[in-house]
mmCIF entry with sequence, helices, sheets and N, C-alpha, C, O atoms, coordinates in Angstrom:
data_MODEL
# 
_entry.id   MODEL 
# 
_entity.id                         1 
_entity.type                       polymer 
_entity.pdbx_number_of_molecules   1 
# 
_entity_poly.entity_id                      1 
_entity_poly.type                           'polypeptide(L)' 
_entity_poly.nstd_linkage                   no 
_entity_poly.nstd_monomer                   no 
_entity_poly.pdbx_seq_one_letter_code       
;(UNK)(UNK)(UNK)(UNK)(UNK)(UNK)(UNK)(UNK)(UNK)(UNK)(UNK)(UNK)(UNK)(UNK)(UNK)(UNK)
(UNK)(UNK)(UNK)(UNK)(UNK)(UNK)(UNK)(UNK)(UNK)(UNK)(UNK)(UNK)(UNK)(UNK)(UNK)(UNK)
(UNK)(UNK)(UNK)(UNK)(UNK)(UNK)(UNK)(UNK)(UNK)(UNK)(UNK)(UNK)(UNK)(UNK)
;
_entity_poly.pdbx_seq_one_letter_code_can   XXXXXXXXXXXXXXXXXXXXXXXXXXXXXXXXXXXXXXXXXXXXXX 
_entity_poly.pdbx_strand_id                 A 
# 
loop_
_entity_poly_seq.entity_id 
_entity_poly_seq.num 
_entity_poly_seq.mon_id 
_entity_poly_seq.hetero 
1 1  UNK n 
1 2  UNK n 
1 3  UNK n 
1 4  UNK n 
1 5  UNK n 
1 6  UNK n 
1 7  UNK n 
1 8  UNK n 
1 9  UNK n 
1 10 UNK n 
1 11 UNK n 
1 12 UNK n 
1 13 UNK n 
1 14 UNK n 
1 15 UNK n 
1 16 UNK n 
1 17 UNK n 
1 18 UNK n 
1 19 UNK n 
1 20 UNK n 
1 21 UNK n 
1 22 UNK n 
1 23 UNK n 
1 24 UNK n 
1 25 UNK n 
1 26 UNK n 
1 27 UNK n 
1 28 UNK n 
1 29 UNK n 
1 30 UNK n 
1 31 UNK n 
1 32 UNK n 
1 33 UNK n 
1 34 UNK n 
1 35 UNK n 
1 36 UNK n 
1 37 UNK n 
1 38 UNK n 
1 39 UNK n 
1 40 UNK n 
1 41 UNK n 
1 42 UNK n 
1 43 UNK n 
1 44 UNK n 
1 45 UNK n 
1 46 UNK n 
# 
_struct_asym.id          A 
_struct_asym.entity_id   1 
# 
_struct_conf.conf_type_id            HELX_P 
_struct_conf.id                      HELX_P1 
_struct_conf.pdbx_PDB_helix_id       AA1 
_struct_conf.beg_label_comp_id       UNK 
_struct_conf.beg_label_asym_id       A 
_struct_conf.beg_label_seq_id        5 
_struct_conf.pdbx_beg_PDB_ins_code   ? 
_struct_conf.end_label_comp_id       UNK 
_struct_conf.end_label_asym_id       A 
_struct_conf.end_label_seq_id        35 
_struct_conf.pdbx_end_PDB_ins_code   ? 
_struct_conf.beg_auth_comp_id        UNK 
_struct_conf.beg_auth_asym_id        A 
_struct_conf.beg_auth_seq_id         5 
_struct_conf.end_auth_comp_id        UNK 
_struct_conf.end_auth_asym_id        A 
_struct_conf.end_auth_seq_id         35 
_struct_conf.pdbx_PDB_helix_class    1 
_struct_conf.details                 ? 
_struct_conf.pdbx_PDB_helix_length   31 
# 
_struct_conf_type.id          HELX_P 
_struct_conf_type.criteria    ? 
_struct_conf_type.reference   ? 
# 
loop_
_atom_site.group_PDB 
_atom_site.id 
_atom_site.type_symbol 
_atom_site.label_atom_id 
_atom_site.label_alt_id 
_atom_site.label_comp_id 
_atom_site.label_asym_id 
_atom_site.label_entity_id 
_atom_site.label_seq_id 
_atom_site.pdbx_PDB_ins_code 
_atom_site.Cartn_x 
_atom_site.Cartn_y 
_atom_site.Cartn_z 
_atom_site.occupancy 
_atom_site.B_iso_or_equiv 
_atom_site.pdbx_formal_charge 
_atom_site.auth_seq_id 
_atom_site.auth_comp_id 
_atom_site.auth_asym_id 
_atom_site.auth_atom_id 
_atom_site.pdbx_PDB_model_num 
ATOM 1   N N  . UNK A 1 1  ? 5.949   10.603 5.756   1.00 0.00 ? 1  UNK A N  1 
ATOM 2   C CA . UNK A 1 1  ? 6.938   10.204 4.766   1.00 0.00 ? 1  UNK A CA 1 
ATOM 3   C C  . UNK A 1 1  ? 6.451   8.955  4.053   1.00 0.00 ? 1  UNK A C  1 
ATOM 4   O O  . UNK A 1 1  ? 5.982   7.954  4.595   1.00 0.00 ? 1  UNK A O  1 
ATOM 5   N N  . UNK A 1 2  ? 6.626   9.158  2.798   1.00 0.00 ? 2  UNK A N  1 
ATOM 6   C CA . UNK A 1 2  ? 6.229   7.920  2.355   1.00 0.00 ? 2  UNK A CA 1 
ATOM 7   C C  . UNK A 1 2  ? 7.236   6.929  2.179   1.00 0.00 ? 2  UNK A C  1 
ATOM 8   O O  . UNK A 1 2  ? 8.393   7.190  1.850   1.00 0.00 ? 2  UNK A O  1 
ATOM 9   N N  . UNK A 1 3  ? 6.714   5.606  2.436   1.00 0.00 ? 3  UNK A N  1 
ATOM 10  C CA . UNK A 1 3  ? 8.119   4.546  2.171   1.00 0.00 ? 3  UNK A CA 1 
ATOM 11  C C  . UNK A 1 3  ? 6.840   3.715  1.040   1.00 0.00 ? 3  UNK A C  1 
ATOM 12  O O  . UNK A 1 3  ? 5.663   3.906  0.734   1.00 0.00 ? 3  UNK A O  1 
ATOM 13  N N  . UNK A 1 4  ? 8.463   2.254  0.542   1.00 0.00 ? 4  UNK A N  1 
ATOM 14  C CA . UNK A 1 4  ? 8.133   1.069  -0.417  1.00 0.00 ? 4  UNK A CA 1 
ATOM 15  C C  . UNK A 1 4  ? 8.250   1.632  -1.675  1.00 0.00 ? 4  UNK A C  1 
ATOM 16  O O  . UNK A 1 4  ? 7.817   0.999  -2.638  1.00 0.00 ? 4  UNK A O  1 
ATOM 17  N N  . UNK A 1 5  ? 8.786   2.766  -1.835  1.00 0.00 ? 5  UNK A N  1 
ATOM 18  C CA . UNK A 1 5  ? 9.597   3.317  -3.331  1.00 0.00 ? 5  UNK A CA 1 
ATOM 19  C C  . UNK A 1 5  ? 8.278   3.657  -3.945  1.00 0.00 ? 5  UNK A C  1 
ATOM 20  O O  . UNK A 1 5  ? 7.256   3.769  -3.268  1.00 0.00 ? 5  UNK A O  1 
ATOM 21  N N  . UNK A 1 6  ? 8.326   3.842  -5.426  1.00 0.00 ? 6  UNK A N  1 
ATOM 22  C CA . UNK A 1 6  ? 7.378   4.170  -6.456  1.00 0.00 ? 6  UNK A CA 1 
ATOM 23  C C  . UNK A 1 6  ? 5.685   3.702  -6.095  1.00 0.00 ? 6  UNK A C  1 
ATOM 24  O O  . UNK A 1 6  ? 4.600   4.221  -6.355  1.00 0.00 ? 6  UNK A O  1 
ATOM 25  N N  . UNK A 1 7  ? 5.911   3.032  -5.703  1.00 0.00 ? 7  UNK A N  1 
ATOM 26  C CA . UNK A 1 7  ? 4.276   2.421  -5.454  1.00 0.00 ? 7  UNK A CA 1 
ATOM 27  C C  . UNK A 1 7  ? 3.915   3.419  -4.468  1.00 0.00 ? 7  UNK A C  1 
ATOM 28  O O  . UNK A 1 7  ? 3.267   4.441  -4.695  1.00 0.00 ? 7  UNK A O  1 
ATOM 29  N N  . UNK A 1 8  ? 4.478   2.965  -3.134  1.00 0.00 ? 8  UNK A N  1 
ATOM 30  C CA . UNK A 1 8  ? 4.238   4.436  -1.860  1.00 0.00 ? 8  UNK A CA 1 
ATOM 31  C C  . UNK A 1 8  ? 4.027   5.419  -2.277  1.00 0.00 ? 8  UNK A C  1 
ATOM 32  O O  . UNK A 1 8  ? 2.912   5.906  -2.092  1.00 0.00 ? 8  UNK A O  1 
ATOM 33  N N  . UNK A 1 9  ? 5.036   6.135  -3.030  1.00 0.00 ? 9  UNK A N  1 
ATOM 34  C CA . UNK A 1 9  ? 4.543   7.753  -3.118  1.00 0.00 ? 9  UNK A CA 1 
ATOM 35  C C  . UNK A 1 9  ? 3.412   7.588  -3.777  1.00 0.00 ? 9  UNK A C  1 
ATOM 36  O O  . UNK A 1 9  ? 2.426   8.180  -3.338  1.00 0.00 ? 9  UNK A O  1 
ATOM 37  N N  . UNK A 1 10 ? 3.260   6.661  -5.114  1.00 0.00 ? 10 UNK A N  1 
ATOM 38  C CA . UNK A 1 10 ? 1.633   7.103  -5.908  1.00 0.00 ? 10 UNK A CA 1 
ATOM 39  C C  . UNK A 1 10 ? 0.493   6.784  -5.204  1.00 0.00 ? 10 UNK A C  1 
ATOM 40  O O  . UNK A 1 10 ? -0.594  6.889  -5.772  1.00 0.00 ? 10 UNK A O  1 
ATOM 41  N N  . UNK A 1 11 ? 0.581   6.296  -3.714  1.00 0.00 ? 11 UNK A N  1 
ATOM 42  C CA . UNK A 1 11 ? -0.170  5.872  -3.192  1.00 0.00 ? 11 UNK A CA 1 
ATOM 43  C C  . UNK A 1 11 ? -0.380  7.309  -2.329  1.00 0.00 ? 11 UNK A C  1 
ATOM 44  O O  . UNK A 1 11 ? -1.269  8.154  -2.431  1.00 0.00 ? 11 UNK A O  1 
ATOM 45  N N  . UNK A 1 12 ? 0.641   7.254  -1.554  1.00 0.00 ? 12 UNK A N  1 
ATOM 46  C CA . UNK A 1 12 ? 0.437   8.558  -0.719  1.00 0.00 ? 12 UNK A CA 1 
ATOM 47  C C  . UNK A 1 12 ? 0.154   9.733  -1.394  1.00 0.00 ? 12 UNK A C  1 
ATOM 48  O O  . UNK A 1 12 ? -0.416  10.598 -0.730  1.00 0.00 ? 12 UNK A O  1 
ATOM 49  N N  . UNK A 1 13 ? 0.447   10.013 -2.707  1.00 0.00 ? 13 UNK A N  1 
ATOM 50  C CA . UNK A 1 13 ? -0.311  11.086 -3.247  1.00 0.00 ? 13 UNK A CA 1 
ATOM 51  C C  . UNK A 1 13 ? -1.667  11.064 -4.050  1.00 0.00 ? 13 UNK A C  1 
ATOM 52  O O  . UNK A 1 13 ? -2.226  12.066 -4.497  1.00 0.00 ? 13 UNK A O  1 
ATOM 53  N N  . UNK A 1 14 ? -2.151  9.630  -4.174  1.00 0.00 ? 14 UNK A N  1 
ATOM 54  C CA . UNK A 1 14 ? -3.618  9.733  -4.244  1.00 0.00 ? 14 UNK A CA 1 
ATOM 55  C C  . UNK A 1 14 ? -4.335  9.926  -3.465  1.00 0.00 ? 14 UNK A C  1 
ATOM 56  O O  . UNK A 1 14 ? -5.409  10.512 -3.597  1.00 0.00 ? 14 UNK A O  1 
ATOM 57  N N  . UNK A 1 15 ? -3.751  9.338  -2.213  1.00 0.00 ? 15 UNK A N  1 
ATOM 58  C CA . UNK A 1 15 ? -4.585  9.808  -0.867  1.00 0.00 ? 15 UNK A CA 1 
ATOM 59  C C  . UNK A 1 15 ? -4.545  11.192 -0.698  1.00 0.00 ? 15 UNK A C  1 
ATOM 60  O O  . UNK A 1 15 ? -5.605  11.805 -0.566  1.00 0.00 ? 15 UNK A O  1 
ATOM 61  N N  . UNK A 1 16 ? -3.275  11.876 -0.682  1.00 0.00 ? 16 UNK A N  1 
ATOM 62  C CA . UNK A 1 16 ? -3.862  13.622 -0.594  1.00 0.00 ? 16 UNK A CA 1 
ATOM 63  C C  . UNK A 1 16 ? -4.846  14.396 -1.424  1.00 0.00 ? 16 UNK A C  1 
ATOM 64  O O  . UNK A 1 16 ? -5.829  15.119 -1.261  1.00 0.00 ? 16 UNK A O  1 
ATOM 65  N N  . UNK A 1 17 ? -3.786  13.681 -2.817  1.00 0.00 ? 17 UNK A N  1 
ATOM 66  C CA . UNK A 1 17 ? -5.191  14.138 -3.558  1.00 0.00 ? 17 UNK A CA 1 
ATOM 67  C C  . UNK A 1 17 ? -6.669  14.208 -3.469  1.00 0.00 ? 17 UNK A C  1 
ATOM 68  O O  . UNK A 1 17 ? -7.297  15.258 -3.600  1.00 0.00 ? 17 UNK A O  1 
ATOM 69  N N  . UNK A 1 18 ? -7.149  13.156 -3.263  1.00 0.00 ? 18 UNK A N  1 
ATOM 70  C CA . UNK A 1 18 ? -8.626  12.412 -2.701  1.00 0.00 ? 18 UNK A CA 1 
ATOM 71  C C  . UNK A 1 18 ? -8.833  13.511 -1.450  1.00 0.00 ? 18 UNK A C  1 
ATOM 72  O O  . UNK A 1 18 ? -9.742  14.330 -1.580  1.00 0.00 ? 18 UNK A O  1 
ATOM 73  N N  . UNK A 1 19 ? -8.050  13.541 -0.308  1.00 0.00 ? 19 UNK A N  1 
ATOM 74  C CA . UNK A 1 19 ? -8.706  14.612 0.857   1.00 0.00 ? 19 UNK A CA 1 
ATOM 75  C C  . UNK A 1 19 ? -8.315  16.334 0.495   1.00 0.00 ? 19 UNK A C  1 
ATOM 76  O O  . UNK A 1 19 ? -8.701  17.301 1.153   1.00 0.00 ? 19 UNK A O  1 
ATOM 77  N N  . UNK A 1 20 ? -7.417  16.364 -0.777  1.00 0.00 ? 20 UNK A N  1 
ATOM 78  C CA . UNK A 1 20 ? -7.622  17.959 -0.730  1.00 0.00 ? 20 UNK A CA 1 
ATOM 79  C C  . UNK A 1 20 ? -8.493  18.061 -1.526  1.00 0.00 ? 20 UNK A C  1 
ATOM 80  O O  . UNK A 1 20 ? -8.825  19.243 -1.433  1.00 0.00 ? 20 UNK A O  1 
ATOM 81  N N  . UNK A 1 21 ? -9.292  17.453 -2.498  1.00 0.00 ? 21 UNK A N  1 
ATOM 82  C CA . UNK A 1 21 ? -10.913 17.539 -3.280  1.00 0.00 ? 21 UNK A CA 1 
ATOM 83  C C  . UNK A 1 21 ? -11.572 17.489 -2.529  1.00 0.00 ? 21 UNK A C  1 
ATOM 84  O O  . UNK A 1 21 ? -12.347 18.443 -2.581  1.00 0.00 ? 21 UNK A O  1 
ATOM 85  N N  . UNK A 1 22 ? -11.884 16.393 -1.181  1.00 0.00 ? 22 UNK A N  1 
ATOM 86  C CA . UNK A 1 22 ? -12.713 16.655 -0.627  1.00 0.00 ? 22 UNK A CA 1 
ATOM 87  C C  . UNK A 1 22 ? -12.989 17.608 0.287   1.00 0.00 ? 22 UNK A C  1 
ATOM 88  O O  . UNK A 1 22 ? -14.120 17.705 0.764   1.00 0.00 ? 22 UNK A O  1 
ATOM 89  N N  . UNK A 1 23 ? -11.696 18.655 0.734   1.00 0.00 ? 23 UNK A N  1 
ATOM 90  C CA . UNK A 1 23 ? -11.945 19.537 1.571   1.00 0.00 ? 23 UNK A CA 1 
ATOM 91  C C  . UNK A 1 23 ? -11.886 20.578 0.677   1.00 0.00 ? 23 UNK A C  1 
ATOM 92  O O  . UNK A 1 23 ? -12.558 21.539 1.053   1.00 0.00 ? 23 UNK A O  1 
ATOM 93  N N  . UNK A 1 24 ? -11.507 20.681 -0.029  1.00 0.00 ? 24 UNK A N  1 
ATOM 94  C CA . UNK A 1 24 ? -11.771 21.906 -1.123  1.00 0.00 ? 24 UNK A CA 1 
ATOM 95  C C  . UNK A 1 24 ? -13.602 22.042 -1.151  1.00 0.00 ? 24 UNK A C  1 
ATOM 96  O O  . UNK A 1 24 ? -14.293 23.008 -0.830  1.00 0.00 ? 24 UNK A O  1 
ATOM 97  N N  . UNK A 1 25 ? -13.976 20.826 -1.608  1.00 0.00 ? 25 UNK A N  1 
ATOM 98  C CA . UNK A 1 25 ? -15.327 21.421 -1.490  1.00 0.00 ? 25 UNK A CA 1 
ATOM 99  C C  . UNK A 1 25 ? -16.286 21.345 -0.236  1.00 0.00 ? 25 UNK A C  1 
ATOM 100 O O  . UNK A 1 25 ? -17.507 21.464 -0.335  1.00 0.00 ? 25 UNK A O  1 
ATOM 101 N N  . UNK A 1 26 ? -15.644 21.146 0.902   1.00 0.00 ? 26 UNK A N  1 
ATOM 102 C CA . UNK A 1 26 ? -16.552 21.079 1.932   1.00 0.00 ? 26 UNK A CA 1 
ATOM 103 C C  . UNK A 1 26 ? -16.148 22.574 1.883   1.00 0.00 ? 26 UNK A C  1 
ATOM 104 O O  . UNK A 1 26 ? -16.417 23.102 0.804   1.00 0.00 ? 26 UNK A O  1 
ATOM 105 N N  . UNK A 1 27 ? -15.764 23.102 2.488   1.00 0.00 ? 27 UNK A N  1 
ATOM 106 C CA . UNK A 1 27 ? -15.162 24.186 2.531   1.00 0.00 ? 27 UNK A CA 1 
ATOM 107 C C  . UNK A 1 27 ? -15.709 25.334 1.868   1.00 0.00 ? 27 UNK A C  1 
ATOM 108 O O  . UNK A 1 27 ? -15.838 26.459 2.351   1.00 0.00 ? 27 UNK A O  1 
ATOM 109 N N  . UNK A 1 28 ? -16.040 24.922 0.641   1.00 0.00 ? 28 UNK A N  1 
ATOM 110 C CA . UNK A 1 28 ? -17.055 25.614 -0.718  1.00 0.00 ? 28 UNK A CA 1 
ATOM 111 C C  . UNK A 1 28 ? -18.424 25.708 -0.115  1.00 0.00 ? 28 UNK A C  1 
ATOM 112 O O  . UNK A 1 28 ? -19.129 26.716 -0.069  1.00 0.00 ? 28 UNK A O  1 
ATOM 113 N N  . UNK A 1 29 ? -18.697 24.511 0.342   1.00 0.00 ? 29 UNK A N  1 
ATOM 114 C CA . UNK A 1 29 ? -20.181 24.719 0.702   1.00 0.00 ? 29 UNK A CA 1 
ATOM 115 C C  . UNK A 1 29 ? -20.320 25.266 2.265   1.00 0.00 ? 29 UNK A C  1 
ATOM 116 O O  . UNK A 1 29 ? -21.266 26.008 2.530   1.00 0.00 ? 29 UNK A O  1 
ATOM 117 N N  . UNK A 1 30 ? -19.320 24.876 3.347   1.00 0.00 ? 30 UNK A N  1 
ATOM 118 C CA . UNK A 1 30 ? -19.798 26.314 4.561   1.00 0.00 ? 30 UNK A CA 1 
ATOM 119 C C  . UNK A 1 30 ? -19.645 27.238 4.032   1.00 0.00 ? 30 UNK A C  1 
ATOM 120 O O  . UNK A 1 30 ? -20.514 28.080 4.259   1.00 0.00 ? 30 UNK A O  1 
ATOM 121 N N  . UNK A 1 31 ? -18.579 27.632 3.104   1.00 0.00 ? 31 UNK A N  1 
ATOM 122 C CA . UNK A 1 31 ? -18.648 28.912 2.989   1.00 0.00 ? 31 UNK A CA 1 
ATOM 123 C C  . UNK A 1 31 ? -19.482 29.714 1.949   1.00 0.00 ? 31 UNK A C  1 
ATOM 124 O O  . UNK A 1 31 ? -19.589 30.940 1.976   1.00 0.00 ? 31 UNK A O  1 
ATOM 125 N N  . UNK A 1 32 ? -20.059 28.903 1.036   1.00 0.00 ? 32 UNK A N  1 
ATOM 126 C CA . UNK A 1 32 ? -21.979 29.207 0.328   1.00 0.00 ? 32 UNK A CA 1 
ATOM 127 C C  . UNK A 1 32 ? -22.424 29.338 1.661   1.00 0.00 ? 32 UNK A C  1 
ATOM 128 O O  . UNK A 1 32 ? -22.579 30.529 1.932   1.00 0.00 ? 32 UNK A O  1 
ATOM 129 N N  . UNK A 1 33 ? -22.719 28.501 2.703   1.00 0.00 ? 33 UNK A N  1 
ATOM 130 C CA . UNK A 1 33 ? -24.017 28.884 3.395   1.00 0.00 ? 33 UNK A CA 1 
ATOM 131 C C  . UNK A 1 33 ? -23.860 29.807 4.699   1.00 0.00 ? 33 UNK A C  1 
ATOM 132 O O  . UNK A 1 33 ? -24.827 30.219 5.341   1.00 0.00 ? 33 UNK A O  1 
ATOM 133 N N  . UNK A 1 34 ? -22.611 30.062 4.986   1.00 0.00 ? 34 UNK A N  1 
ATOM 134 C CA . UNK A 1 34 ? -22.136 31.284 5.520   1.00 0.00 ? 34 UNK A CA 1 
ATOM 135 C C  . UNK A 1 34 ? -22.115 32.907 4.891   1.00 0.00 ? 34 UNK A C  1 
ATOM 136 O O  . UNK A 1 34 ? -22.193 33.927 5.576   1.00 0.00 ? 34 UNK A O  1 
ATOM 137 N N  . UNK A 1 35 ? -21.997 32.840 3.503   1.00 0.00 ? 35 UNK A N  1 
ATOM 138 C CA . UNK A 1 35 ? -22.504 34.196 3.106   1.00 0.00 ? 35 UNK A CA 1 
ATOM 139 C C  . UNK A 1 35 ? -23.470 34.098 2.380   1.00 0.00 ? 35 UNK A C  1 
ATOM 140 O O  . UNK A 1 35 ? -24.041 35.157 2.121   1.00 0.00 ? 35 UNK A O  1 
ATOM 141 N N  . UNK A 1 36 ? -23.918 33.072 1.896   1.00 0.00 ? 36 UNK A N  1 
ATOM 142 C CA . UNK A 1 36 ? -25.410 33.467 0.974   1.00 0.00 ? 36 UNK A CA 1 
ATOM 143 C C  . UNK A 1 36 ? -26.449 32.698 1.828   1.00 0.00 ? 36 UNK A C  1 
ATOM 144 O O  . UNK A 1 36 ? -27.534 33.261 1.972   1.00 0.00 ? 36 UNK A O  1 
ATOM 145 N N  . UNK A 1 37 ? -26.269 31.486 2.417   1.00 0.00 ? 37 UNK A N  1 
ATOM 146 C CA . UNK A 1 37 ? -27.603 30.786 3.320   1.00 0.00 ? 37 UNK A CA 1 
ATOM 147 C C  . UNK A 1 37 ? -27.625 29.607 2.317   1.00 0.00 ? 37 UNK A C  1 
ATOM 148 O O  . UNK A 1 37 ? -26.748 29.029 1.676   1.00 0.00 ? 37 UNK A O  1 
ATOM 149 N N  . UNK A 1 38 ? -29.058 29.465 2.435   1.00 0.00 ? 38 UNK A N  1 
ATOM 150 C CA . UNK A 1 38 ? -29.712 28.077 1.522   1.00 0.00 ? 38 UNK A CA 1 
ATOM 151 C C  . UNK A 1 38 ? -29.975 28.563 0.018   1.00 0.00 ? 38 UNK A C  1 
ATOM 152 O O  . UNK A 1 38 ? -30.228 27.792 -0.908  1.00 0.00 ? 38 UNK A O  1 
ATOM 153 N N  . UNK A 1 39 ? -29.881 29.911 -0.084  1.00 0.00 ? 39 UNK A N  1 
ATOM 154 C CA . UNK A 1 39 ? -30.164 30.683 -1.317  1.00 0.00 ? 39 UNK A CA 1 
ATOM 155 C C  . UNK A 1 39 ? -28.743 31.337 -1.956  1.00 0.00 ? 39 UNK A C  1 
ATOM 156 O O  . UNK A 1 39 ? -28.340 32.498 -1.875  1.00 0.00 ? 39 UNK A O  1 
ATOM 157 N N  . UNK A 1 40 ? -28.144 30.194 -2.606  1.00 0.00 ? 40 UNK A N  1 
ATOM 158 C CA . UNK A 1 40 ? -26.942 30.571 -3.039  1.00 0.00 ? 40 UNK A CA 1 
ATOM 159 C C  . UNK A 1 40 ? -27.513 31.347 -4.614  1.00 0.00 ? 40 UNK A C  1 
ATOM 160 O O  . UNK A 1 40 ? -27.200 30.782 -5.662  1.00 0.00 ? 40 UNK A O  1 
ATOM 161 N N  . UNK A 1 41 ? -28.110 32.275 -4.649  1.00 0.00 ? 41 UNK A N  1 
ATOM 162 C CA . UNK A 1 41 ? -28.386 32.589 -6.605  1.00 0.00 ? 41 UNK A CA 1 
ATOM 163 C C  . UNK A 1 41 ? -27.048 33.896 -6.880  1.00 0.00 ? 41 UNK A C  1 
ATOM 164 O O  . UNK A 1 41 ? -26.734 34.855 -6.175  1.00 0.00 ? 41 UNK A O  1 
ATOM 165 N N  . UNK A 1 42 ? -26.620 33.515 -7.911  1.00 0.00 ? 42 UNK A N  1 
ATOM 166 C CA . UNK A 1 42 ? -25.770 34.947 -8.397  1.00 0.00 ? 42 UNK A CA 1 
ATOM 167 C C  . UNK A 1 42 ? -27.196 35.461 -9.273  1.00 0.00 ? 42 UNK A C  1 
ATOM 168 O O  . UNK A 1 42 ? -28.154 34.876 -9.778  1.00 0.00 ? 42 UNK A O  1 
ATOM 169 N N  . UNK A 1 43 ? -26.797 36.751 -9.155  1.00 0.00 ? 43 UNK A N  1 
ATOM 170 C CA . UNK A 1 43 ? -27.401 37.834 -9.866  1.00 0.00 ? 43 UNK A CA 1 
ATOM 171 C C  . UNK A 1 43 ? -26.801 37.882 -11.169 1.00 0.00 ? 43 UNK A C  1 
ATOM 172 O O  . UNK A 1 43 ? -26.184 38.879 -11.544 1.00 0.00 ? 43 UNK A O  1 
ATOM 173 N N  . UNK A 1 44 ? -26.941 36.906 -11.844 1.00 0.00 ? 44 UNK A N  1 
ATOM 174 C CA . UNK A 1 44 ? -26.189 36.833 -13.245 1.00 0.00 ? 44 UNK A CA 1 
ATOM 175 C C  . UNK A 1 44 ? -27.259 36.439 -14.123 1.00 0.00 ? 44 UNK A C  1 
ATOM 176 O O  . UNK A 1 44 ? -28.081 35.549 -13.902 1.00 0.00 ? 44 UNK A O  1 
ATOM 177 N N  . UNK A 1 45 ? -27.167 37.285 -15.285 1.00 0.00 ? 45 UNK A N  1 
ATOM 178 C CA . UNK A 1 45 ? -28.552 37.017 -16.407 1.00 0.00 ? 45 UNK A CA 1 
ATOM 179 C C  . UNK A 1 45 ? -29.660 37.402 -16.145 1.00 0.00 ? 45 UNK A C  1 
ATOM 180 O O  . UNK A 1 45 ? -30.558 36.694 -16.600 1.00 0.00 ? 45 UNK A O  1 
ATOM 181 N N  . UNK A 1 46 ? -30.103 38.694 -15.297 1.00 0.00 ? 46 UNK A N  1 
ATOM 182 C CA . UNK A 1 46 ? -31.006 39.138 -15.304 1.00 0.00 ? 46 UNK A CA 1 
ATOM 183 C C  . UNK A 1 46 ? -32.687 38.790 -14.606 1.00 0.00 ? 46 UNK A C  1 
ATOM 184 O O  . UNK A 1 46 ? -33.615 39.573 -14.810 1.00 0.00 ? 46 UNK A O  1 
# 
C-alpha cells in the first residue's frame, strides 16, 4: 500500500514501473535463448 498521499503513489508506481520493464525483458531474453539459443535470426528478408 502506498502511503504520504500524491508523492507515495508516484513513487510507488515508478518503482513498478522500473521492475515490470525490467522483467519484461529479462524474460524476453530466456525466452530467445530457450527457443532459438545464441542464434536468435528470423527468417525475414530472404
Amino acid at each position: 500500500t502506498a502511503g504520504g498521499g500524491p508523492v507515495g503513489v508516484g513513487t510507488a508506481t515508478a518503482k513498478s514501473m522500473v521492475l515490470n520493464t525490467v522483467m519484461v525483458h529479462l524474460v524476453g531474453m530466456l525466452g530467445t535463448q530457450i527457443f532459438w539459443g545464441a542464434n536468435p535470426r528470423a527468417p525475414i528478408g530472404g
